[in-house]
N, C-alpha and C positions, 0 to 999 in steps of 0.2 A: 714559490709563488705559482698559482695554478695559473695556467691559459686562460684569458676569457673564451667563450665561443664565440662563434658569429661574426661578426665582421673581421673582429683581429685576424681569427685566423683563414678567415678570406682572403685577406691582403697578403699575410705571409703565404697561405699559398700559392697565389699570383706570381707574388715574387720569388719563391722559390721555382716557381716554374718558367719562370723569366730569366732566370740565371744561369738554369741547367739547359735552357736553350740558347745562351748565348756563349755558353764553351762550347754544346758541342758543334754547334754553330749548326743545325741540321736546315736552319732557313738562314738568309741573311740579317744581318743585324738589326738594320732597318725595318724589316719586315716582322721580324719578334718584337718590336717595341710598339708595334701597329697594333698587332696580333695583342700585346698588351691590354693597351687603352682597349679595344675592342672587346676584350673579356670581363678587364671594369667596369664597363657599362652596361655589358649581358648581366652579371652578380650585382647588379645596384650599388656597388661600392662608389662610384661616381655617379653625376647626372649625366646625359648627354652634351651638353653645353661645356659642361668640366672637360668631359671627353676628347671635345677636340679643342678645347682652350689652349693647346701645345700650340695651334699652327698661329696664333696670334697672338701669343706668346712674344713679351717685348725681346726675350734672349734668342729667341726663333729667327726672327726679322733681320734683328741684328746681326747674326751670323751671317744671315742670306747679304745680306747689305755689305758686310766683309769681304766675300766671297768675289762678288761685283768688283769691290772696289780694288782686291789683291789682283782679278783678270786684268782693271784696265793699267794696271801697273803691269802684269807682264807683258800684255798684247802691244805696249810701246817701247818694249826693248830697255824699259830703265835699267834693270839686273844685267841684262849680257853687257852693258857698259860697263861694269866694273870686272870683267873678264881678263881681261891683259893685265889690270892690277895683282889677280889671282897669281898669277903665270908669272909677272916679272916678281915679284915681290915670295913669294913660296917658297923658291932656294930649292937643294937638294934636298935635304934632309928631313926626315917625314919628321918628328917631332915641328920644326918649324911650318912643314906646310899645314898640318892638320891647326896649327894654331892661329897664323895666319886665311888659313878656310873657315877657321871658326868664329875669327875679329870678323870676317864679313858677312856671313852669313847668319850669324845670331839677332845683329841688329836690324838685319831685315826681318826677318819671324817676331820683329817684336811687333810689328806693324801690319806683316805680309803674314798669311796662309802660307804653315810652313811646309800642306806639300806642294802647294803649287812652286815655292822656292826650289824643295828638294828637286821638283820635272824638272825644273830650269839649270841647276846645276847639277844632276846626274851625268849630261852628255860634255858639259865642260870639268866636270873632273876626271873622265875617264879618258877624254881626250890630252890633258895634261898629264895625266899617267903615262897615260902611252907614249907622250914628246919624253918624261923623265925618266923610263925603264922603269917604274915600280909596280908594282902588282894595285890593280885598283881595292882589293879586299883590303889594302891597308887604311885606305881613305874614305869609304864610303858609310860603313859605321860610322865613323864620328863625323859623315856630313849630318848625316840624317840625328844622331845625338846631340849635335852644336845648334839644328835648329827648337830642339823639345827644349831644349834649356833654353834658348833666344825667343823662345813663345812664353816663357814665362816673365818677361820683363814689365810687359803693360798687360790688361785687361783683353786687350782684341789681338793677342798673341796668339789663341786659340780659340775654339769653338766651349772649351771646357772651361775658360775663364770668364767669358761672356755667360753661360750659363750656370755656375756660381754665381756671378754677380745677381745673374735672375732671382738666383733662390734666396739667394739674401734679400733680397727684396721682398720677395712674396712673406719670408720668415719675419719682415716689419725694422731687419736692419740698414736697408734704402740700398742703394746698386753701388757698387765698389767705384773710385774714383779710377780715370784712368792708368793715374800712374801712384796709384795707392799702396802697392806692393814691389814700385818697380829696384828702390834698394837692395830690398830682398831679393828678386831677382837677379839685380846685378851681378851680387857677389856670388849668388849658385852658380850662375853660369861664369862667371870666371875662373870656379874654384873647381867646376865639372872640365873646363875647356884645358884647365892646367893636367890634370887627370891624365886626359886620352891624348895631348902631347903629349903625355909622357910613358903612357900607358900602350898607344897605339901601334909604336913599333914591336915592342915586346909581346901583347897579347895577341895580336892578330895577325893570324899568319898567311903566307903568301897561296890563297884558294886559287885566282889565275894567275898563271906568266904576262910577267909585263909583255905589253903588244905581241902577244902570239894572236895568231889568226885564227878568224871565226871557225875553221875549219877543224882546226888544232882543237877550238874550243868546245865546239858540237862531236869532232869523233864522225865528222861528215864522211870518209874515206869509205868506214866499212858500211854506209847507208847512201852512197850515189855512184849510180853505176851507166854504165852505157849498151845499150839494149839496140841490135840490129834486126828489121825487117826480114827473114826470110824469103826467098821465091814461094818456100809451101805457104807463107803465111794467111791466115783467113783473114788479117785486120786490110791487107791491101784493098785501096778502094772505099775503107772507112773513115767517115772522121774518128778523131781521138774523142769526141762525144758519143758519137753514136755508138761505137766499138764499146762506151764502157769500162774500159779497164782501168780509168784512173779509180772507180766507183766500186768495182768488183775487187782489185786486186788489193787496193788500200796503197796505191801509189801516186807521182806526183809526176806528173812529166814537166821537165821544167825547158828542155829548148828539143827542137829537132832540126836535125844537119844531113843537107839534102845536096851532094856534089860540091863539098868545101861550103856552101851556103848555110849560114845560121841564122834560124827564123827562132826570135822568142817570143814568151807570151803576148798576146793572147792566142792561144795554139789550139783550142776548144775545136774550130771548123778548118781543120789543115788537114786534107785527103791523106791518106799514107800511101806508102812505095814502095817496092820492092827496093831492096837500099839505103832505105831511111835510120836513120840512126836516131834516138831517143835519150838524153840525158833523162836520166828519171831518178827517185828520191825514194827508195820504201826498204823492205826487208830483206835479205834473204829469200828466205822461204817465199814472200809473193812472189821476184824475180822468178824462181825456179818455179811454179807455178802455170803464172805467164808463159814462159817459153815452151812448158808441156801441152798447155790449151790452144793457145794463141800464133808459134813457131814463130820466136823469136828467138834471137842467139846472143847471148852474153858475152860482150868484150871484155878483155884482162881487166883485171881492178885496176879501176882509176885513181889516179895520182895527184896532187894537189902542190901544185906552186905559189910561196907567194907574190901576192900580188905587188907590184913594182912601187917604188913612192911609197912601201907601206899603208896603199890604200885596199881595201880590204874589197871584197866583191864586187861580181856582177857579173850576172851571167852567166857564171859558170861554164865559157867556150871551152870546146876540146882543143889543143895543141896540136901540133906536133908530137910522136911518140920520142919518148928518151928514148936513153942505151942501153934501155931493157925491154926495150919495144912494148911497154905498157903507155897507153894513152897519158898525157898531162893535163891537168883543168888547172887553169890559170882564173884567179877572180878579179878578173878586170875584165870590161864592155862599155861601147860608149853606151847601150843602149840598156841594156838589164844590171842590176845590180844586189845585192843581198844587205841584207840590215837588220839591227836587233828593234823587238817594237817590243814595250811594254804596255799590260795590260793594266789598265789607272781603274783606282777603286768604284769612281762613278759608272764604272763602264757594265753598259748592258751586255759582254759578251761575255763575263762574270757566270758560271752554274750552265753553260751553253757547251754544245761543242761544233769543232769545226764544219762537220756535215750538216748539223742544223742549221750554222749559219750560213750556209754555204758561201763560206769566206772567200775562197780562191773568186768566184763570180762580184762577191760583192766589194773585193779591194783589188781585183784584177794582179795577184800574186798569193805565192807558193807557199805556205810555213814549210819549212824543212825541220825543225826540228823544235823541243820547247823545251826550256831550262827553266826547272823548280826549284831555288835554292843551290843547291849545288849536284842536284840529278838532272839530266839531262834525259829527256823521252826522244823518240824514235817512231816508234810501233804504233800502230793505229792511230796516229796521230787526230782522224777525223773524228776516233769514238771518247777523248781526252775532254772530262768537264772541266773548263776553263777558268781560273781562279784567279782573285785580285793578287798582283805581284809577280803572276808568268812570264817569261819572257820567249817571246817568238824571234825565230830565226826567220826573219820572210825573203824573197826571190823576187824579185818583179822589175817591171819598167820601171824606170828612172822617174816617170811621169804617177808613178802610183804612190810614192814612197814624197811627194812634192804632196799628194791627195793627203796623205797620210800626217803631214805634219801639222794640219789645220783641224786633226779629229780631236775629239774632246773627251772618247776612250781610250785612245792609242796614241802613247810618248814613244816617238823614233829618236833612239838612243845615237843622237850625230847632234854638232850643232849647228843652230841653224843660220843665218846670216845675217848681222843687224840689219843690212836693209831691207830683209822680208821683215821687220817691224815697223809700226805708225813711229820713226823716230821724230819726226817733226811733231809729234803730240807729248813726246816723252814729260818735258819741262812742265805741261799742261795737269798731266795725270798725278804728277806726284805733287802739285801746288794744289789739288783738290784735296789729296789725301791726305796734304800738312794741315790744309784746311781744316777739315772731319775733327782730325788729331787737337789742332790746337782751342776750336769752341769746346771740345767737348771736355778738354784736361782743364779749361777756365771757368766750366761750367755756363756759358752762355746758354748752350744748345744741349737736350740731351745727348746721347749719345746715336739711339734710336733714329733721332731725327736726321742727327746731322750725319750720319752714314747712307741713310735714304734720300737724302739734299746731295749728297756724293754722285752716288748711281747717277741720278737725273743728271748731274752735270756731267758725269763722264759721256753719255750718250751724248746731250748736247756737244760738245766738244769734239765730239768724232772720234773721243779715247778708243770709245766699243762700240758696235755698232748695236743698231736693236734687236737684230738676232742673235747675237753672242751673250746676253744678258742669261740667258736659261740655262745655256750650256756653260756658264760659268760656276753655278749652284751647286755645289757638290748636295745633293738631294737627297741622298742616303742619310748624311750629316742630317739634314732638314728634318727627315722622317722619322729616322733617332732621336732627336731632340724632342719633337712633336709626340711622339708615342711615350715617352719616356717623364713628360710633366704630370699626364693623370695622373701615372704610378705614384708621384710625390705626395699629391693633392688626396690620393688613397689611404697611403700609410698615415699622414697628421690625420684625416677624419676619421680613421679608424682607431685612433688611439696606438697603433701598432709603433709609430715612432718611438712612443713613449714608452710604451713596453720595453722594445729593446734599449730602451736610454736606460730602462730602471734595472732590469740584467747585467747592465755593463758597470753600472754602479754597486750593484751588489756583488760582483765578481770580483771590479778591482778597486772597491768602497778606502783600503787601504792608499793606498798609492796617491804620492802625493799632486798636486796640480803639472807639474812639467811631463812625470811620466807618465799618464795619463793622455795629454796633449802626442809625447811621441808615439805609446799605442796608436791613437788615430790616426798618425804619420802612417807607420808600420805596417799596421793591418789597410790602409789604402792602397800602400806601395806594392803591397800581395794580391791584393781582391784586382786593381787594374792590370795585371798579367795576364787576368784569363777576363775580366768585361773588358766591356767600351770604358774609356776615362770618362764620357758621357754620364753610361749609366752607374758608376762606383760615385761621381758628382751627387748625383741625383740621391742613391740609397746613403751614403755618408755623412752629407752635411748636415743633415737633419738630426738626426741621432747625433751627433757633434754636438750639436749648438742646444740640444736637449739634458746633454750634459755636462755640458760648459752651466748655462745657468742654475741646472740644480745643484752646481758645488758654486756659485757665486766665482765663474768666473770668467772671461775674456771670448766671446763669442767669434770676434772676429778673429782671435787666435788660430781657435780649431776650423775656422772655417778656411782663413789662410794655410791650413796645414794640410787640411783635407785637398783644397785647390792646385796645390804643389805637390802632392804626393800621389795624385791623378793621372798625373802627366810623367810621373817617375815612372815611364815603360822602358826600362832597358836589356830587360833579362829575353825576351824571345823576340823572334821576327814579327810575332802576329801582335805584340803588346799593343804598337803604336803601328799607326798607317805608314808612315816616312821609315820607319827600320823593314814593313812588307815591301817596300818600293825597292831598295838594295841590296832586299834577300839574292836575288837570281841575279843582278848584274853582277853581285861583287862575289856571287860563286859559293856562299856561305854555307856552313853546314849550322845548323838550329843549335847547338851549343857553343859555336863562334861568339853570339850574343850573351849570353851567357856568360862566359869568359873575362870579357872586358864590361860587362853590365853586372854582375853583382855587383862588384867594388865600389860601380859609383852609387850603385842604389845604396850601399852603405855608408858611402861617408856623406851622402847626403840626408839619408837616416839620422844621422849623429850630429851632422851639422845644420841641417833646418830648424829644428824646433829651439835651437840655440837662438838665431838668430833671429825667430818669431817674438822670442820672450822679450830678446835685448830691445829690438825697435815697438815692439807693441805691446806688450804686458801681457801679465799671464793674470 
């Protein structure tokens, strides 16, 4: 069959230029699906109105309205209440806790945004690791896999189901009921949850030591040193700003100790001395540097104790010298202390780096170091472009890292205290959101409505306040979605759906109605590896349900198959958001995932479309 010209392969072009920009990711996600729509409408393949029809787009709204309504669920502490449950009920035995972590946290994602879930239980299952001596890599994969599966229970489980339902819509088959597929879900997620209890301990192996220290963990020894003042020195007389050298030499000063006295940050406007002694954080080669330019004198390598109570930094004070008369840094201070901070996918500090942001000025603390997965950087750390899923080693006041647990780009990996939550709003937020849940599974109210009837009461309420309404949004999500509708509205007017419906029927014209259905399983569970589950939604279901009808059969099949095999991201870090989130805590190397995610991508391969047939017809 020849190509048509002209429009067809307008569109397929778009889209193949939409694809190849969303592996190699050279913009963000968000921003190619922009860059999309924007291109549809320079080529005439859409109108302008079509164009930005995304942002008012009912699956648009509704996500944003999810979003809202999952914040005022955290913002009131409902989740950390089920914390001690976690803890008392988990046992030793990782088989039981991964399954037990996974009875809780699935049925939350069928309701909650499951990474906002994931933020919330990152800091309590690492903290539970570390009371049980297991290595957190054994648990943190199948947090993050127990909530993909637990998103798929109901319709507002994810962003990807809500926007299926759209499409179906738009396609004339009406919007998916809320809990229209949630059988099916059940049993996936029961059958994935059985899996990685049993798969967990075996496949995934021990990347960090139970409760070793951050110090242990960063390899801090051979990157913080202790730097004294000379008499020749030229810095005497300077501040540590004006002097320069945290800027020149690519270092970090993190305390200085002046007659047994320890001053820490903010140390920006502290004269220096003849005497003074410098904790600082860089390379090698700057140290030796420094002390050629500068005439400063290098103390013995510093020594790392830990810290008492098993609580982990701060400060980083100098000791007393051991019995080998090398210095000791103990991480314990009432006043400074260190912590790991993750960088969250909404976050503008995303493609940035530290000296552009000028971070140390603008969160009044240090990065010491940043862990990517299971590397760990050092070196220039100010010239490092900053990516969703890093994880910063930060230093600072006690008072920074309190600033820091209210940011809406940076999750400080500790937990935090139910009484910093509205608990007195708790009972409130989650009777809105049974609310939402149960007009819209009765069909009273659409859904649309009654998630924006949400928001407004949560505000009312005092759930959220009306500033936190924005920074709730994950907006990436929004702008994805929104760039990502023209493309649909593209490929049906162009006839191009239809083309590739009539290629796949000619290719696999044999094969009978189920296996056919599992290809679209298949080839979904592959193409969402390297896109968004977003955008594989968006190119799939269409060409599905264009194929389902011309063999006479079961629409909402392949459209069910397509929607579940969107979210089957288990083979890399980047697949799905919530496996980027526990790349760097849990220490992983990029085939870790892999490992323990084929298997389930395959028996879920073999047993989805089973299940599709038996409850809904083929």
């Amino acid at each position: 069959m020849i190509l048509p010209l002209n429009p067809i392969v307008l569109t397929l072009g778009v889209l193949l230029f939409a694809l190849v920009c969303f592996i190699v990711e050279w913009i963000p996600v968000d921003l190619t699906a922009l860059a999309v729509a924007v291109l549809l409408m320079l080529l005439g393949l859409v109108t302008p109105e079509e164009g930005i029809s995304g942002f008012g787009n009912s699956a648009t709204i509704t996500v944003m309205a999810m979003f809202i309504l999952s914040a005022g669920i955290a913002r009131t502490g409902v989740v950390q209440v089920i914390r001690d449950f976690l803890i008392k009920r988990g046992g030793k035995n990782i088989s039981q806790q991964v399954f037990v972590m996974g009875l809780i946290v699935g049925p939350i994602t069928a309701f909650i945004n499951n990474t906002a879930v994931v933020a919330v239980f990152l800091p309590i299952v690492e903290d539970w690791c570390k009371k049980q001596g297991i290595s957190p890599s054994k648990l943190l994969i199948p947090l993050s896999y127990a909530t993909v599966l637990g998103g798929m229970i109901t319709v507002v489980g994810t962003s990807t189901n809500i926007l299926a339902s759209g499409i179906s819509k738009k396609l004339g088959y009406g919007e998916f009921g809320l809990f229209q597929f949630t059988k099916l879900g059940l049993i996936t997620f029961v059958i994935g949850l059985i899996y990685l209890a049993f798969a967990a301990p075996k496949l995934l192996p021990d990347r960090k030591a139970p409760a070793s220290s951050l110090s242990q963990d960063y390899s801090l020894k051979d990157y913080v040193s202790e730097v004294v003042i000379a008499p020749r020195s030229v810095l005497i007389g300077q501040t540590i700003r004006s002097s320069g050298i945290q800027r020149k030499f690519d270092i970090a000063v993190l305390e200085l100790i002046r007659d047994d006295a320890h001053f820490p940050q903010p140390l920006a406007d502290k004269i220096l001395a003849a005497g003074d002694i410098l904790l600082v954080s860089g390379s090698r080669e700057d140290l030796l540097k420094i002390r050629e330019e500068r005439g400063l004198d290098i103390l013995p390598d510093v020594k790392f104790s830990q810290a008492k109570a098993g609580q982990e930094t701060a400060g980083l004070a100098a000791l007393e010298p051991d019995e080998t008369s090398n210095p000791t840094i103990e991480l314990t201070s009432g006043q400074d202390k260190v912590a790991e901070v993750l960088i969250l996918s909404n976050s503008r500090l995303s493609g940035s780096t530290l000296k552009d942001l000028r971070f140390r000025q603008r969160y009044n603390a240090t990065v010491l170091a940043i862990r990517r997965g299971s590397e760990v950087l050092h070196d220039r750390l100010g010239r490092v472009p900053l990516r969703f899923g890093d994880l910063l080693l930060l230093q600072g006041p006690r008072e920074s890292f309190l600033g820091l647990q209210t940011s809406r780009e940076l999750l400080v990996l500790e937990q935090r205290d139910v009484e910093s939550f509205r608990q007195d709003k708790a009972w409130i937020a989650l009777a809105i959101t049974a609310g939402v849940i149960l007009v819209s599974a009765l069909g009273w109210i659409p859904i649309l409505v009654a998630s924006l009837a949400g928001v407004i009461l949560m505000v009312l309420t005092g759930c959220l306040k009306p500033g936190e309404l924005y920074g709730a949004v994950r907006w990436d999500v929004i702008f994805l979605l929104a760039g990502l509708i023209p493309l649909g509205i593209a490929m049906d007017k162009s006839g191009a759906t239809k083309w590739l419906a009539d290629q796949l029927l000619a290719a696999g014209g044999q094969l009978s109605g189920f296996w056919i259905l599992t290809f679209f399983y298949l080839a979904t569970t592959l193409l969402t590896e390297i896109l968004s589950n977003n955008a594989t939604v968006v190119l799939m279901i269409p060409i599905a349900v264009e194929v389902a009808k011309a063999l006479s059969l079961n629409p909402y099949a392949f459209m069910f198959a397509v929607t579940f095999a969107a979210s089957n991201s288990y083979m890399t870090p980047i697949g799905y958001q919530t496996n980027t989130m526990v790349y760097a805590p849990g220490g992983y190397k990029f085939l870790d995932f892999a490992r323990i995610g084929a298997p389930l991508n395959l028996i879920l391969t073999l047993v989805t479309p089973i299940l599709i047939v038996w409850f809904y017809g083929l």
